[in-house]
C-alpha positions in Angstrom: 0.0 0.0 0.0 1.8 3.4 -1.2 2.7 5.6 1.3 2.5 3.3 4.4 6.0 2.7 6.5 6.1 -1.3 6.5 5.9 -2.6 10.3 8.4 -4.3 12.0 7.7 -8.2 11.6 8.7 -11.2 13.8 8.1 -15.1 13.7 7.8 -17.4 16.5 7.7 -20.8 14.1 5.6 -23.9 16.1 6.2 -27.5 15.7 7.4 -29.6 12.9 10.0 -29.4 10.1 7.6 -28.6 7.5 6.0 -25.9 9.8 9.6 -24.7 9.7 9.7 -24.4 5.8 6.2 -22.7 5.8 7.3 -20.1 8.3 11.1 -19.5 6.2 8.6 -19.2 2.7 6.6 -16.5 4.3 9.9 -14.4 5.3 11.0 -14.4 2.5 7.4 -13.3 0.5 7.6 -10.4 3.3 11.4 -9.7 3.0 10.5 -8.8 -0.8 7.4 -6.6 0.0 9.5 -4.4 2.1 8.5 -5.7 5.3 11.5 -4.9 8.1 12.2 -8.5 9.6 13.2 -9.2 13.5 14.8 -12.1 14.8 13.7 -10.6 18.4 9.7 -10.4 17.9 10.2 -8.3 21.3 11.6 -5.4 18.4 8.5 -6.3 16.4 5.0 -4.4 15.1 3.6 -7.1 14.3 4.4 -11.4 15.2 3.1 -13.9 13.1 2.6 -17.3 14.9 3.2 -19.7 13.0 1.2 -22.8 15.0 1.4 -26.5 15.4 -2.1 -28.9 16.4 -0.9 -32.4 15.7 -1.3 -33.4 19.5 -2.3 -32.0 22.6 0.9 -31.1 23.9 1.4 -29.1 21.0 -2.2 -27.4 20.5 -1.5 -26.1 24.0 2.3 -25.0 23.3 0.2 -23.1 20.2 -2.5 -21.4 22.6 0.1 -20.2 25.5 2.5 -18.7 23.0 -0.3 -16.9 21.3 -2.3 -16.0 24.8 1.3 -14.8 25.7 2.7 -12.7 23.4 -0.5 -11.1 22.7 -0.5 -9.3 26.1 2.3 -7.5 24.8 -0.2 -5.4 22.8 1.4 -6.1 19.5 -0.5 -7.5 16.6 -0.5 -11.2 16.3 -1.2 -12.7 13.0 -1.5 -16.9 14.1 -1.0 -19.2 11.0 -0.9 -22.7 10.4 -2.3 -26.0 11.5 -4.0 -24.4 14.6 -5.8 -21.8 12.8 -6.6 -23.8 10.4 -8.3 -26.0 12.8 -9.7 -23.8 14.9 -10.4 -20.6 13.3 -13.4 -19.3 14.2 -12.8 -20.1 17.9 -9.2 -18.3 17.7 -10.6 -15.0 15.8 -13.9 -14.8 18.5 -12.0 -15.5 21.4 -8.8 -14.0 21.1 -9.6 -9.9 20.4 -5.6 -9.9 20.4 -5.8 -11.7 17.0 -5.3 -9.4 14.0 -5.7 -12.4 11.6 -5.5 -16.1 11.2 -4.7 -17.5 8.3 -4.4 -21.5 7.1 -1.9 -24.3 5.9 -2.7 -23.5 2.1 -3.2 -19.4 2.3 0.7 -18.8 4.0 1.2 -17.5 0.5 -0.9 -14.4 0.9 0.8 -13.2 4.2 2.3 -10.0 2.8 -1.2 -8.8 1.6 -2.8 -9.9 5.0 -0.2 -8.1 6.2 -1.0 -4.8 4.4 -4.5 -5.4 5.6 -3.9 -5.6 9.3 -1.6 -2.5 9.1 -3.9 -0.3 7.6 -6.3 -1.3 10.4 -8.4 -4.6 9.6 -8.9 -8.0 11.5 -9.7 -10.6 9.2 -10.5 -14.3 9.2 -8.2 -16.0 6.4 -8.4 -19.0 6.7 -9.6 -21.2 3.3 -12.2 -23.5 4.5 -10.9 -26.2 3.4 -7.0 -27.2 3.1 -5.4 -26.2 -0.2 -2.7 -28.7 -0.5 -2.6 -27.9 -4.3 -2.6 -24.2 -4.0 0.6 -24.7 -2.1 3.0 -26.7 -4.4 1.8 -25.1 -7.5 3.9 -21.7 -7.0 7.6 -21.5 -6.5 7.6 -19.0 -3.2 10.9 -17.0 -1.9 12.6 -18.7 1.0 14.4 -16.6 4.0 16.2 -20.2 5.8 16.2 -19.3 10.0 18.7 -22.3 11.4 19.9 -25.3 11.0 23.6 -23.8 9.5 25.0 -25.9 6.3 21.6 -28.2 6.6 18.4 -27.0 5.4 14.7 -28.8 4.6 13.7 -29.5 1.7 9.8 -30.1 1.1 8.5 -32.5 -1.7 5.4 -32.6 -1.4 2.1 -31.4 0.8 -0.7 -33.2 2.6 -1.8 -36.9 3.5 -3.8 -39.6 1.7 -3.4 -41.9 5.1 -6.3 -42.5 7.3 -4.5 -43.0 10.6 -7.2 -43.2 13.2 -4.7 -41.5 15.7 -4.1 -38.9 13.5 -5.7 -35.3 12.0 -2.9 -33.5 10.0 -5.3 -35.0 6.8 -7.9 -32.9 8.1 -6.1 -29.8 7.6 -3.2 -30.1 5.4 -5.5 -31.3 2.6 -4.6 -34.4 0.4 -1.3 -35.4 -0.9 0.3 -33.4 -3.6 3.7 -33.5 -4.9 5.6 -30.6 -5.3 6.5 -30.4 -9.5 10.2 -32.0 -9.8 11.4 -28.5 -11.6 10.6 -26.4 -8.6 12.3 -29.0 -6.1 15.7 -29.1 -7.8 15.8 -25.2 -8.2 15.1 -25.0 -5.1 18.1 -27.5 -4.0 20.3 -25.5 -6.4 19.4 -22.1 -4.6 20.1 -23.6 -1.4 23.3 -24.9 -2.5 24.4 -21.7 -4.0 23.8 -19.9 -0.2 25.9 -22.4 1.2 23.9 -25.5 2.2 25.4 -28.7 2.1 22.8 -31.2 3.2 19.1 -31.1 2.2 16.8 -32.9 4.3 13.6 -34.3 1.7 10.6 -33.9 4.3 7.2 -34.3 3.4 4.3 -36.1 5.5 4.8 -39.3 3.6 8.3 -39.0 1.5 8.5 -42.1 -0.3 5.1 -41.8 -1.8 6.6 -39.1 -3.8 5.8 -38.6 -7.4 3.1 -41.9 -7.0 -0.4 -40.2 -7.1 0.5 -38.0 -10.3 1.9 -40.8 -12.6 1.3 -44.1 -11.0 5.0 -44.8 -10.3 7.3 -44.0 -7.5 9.3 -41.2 -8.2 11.6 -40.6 -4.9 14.7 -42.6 -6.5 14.5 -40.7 -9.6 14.1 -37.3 -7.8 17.3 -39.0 -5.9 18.9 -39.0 -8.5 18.3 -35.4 -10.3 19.4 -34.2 -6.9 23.0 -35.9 -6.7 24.0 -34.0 -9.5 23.5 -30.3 -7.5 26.3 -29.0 -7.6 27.8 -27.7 -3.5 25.5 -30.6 -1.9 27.3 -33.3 -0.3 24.5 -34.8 1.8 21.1 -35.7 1.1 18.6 -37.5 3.5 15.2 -38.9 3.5 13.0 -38.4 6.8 8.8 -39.6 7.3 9.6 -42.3 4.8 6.5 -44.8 5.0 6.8 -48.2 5.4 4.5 -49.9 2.7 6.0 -47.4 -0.2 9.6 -48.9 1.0 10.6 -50.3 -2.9 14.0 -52.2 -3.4 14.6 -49.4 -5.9 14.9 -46.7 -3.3 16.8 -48.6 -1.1 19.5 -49.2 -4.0 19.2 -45.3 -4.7 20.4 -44.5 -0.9 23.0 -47.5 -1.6 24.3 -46.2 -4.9 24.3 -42.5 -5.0 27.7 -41.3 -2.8 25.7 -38.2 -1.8 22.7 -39.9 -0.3 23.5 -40.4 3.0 22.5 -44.3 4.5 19.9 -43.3 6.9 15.7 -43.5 6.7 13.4 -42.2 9.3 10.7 -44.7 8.5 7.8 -43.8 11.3 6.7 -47.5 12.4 4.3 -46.4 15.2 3.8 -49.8 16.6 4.9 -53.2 15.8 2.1 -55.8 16.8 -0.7 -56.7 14.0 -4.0 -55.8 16.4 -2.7 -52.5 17.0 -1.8 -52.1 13.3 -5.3 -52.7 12.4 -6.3 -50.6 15.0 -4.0 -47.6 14.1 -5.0 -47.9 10.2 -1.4 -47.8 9.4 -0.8 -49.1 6.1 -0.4 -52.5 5.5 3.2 -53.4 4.5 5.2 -56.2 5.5 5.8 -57.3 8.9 8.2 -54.7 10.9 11.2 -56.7 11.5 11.1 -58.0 7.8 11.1 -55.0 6.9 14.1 -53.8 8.7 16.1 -57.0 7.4 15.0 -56.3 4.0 16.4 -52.3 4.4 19.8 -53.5 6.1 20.2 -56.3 3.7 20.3 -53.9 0.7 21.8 -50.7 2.4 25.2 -51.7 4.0 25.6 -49.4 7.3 22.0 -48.1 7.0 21.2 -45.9 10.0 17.0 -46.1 11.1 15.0 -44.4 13.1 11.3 -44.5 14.0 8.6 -43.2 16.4 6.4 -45.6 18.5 3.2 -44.7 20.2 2.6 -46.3 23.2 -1.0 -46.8 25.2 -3.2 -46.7 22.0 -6.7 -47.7 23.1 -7.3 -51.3 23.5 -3.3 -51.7 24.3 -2.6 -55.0 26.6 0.2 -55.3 28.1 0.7 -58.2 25.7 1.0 -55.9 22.6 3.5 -53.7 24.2 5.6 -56.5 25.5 5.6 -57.3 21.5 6.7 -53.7 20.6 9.6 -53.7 23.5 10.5 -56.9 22.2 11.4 -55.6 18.9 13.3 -52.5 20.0 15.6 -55.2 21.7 15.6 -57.6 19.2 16.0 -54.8 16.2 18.6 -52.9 18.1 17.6 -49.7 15.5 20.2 -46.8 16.2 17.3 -44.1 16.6 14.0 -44.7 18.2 11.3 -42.2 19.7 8.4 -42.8 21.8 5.2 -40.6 22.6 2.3 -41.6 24.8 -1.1 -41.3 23.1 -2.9 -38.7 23.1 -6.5 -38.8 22.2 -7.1 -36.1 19.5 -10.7 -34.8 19.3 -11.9 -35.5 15.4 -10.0 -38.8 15.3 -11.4 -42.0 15.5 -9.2 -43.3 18.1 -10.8 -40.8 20.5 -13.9 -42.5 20.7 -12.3 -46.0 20.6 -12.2 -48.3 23.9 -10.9 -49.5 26.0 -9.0 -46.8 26.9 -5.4 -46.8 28.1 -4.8 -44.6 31.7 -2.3 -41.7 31.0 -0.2 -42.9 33.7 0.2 -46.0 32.0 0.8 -44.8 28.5 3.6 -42.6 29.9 5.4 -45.5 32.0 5.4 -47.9 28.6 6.6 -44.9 27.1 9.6 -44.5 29.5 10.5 -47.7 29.5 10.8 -48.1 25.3 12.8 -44.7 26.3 14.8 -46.9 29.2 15.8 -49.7 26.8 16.5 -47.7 23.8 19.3 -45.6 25.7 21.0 -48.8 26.8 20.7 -49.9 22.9 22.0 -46.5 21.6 25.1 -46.3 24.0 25.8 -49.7 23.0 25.4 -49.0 19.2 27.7 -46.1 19.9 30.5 -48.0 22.2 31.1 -49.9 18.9 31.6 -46.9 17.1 35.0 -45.7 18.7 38.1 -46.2 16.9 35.9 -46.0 13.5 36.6 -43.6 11.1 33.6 -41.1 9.8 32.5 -38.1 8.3 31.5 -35.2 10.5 29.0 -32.3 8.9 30.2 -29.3 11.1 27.9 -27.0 12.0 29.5 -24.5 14.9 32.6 -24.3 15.9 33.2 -22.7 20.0 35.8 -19.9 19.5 36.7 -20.3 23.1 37.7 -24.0 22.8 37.9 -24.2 19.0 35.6 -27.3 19.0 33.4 -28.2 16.7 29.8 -29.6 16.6 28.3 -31.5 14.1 26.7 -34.8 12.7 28.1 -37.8 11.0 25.3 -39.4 8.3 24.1 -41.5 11.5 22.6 -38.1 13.1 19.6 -36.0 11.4 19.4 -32.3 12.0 17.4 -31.2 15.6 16.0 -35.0 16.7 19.0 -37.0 16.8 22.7 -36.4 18.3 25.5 -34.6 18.1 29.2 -35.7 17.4 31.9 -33.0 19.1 35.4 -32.7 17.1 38.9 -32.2 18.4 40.7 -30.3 15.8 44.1 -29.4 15.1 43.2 -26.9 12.9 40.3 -24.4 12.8 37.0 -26.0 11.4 34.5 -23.9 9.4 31.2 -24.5 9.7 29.3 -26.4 6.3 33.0 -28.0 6.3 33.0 -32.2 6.4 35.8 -33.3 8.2 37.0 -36.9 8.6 37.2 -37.6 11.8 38.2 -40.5 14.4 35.8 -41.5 17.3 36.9 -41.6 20.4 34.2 -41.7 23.1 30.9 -42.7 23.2 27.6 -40.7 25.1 23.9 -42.5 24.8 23.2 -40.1 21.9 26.3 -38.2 21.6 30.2 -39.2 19.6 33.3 -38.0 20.3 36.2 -37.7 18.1 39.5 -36.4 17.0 39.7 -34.9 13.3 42.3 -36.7 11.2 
């Protein structure tokens, strides 16, 4: 709008990785309107929350920072799965609320923006998701963290009918992102310095499937290795049924991706599959001998949920049994929580909290032991290390070796003869071993 002085913006970004790239998109659409951008929303006009709903923990997280920062008397401008969810309630109840905006309509934020400056409160929010709407542009980027590592998003939305689960509900149906705008996107990121992209997505290797009938992640794999300044690529929310042979000889040919899956399992026994509505794929532990069998050194991870309704203690023991047995380097548990809009909130018999957060410590409990042991048998091996900071005071760095993903797994901490920049890889020695953390000298 001509001859208004652009407010001051900050972003206080909620939840999950692709919330991340969703706030970073909008930066950058108001970094090229004009709009002043603060990395202390305390120096800010106006704070855009960018919010996360996918449990209750979170939808809480979402409400205190927005009850929060709105008695600061700045505008607030709440985005995301929360609003998308809950819009009406947000914009009646919360006078602090300039505007609320949803998943698909993050693209309009500068002109939302222009409207709550020059005075306006308005309800955004499409009615329903626009997963489509949001991968058919190319939008400006403005990355926040992560150093040499950035996300990379392939596609938007969820097909799956989880009964635990509501992103569906508001991040619309699946869509892949058009190859063309994921590779120039990789190539920007690249020419600003970062060296790993991490492929997120709610369902990663479905990529490519629902537009042409065939799985594309291994040839999108493959159009990526050849960006020039990346070293490291990495697939995380990789489901289980779409696991082909043909990606798992992708991540085992191609030098540049790196032999790790994050491949979310959620529970291991065949009632509580059918109960979940997971997707049918082979059982759990042949599928992890299939995936190490073609991928030498593959790294896993997965999440478990622990006290879904109608959980005995019987179909735990069967889920502890195979974080034992399996011994996967990477394994996270969270304790149901009933979700209103799911089906599993109205299914029996229900499991007591304090019971679905003691099975949940003790996955936790055993999986420490397995990690430190998977680690002990690290030392004296030779790996690369992704540095991402280096402490002047002590000149040593932190990073990751391929084993450790970006924010949910560990850290390795270099010895170095020599000062290490950060986005460098370094070969390094390992030399002691922490439950989630390495150790190690650089060569």
């Amino acid at each position: 709008m001509r001859g208004i002085v652009k407010a001051r913006v900050g972003m206080v970004s909620l939840g999950c990785s692709k919330n991340t790239v969703d706030s970073e998109n909008m930066l950058g659409l108001l970094a090229e309107a004009g709009y002043r951008l603060e990395a202390d929303e305390r120096a800010a006009d106006v704070i855009i929350v960018n919010t996360c709903s996918f449990i209750g923990d979170a939808t809480q997280e979402s409400v205190r920072t927005i009850v929060e920062l709105g008695e600061t008397g700045k505008k607030l401008v709440v985005s995301g799965c929360l609003a998308q969810r809950h819009q009406q309630e947000l914009f009646d109840e919360l006078p602090e609320v300039s505007a609320v905006l949803g998943t698909g309509d993050f693209g309009d934020i500068a002109t939302i923006l222009d409207r709550v400056q020059a005075g306006e409160r308005l309800n955004a929010v499409t009615a329903l998701p626009q997963s489509e709407r949001v991968v058919q542009v190319e939008l400006p980027r403005l990355l926040t963290g992560l150093g040499p590592s950035s996300y990379l998003k392939i596609s938007e939305g969820c097909d799956h009918t989880c009964t635990f689960c509501i992103i569906p509900q508001f991040r619309g149906k699946y869509v892949s992102r058009p190859e063309e705008h994921i590779l120039r996107e990789a190539r920007r990121l690249a020419e600003g310095g970062v060296r790993e992209v991490v492929l997120i997505a709610e369902d990663t290797t479905r990529y490519g499937q629902k537009e042409t009938g065939k799985f594309q992640l291994p040839r999108l794999l493959e159009k990526l290795a050849k960006v020039d300044g990346l070293d490291w690529i990495r697939i995380l929310y990789a489901y289980p049924n779409y696991m082909t042979d043909a990606l798992l000889e992708a991540i085992r040919d191609l030098p540049k991706v790196v032999p790790y899956l994050d491949v979310p399992l959620q529970h291991t026994h065949p009632d509580m599959l059918r109960a979940m509505k997971r997707p049918r794929h082979e059982p759990p532990a042949d599928l992890v001998a299939r995936m190490r069998a073609i991928v030498p050194d593959l790294a896993i991870r997965t999440t478990f949920i622990t006290g879904f309704p109608g959980e005995t203690e019987e179909h735990f023991a069967h889920m502890l049994e195979f974080v034992r047995a399996q011994r996967l380097d990477h394994v996270g548990a969270f304790a149901y929580s009933p979700e209103k809009g799911t089906p599993a909130a109205a299914m029996k018999p229900a499991v007591p909290k304090k019971v679905r957060e003691q099975r949940r410590r003790r996955i936790m409990q055993e999986q420490q032991r397995i990690s430190h042991e998977i680690h002990q048998a690290l030392v004296g091996r030779e790996l690369d290390v992704l540095v991402e900071s280096v402490d002047v005071a002590t000149g040593r760095a932190l990073g990751r070796t391929y084993r450790d993903a970006p924010e949910i797994d560990g850290t390795t901490y270099v010895a170095a003869g020599r000062a290490l920049e950060p986005g460098e890889i370094v070969r390094i020695r390992i030399t002691r071993a922490e439950p989630y953390d390495l150790h190690g000298e650089a060569l």
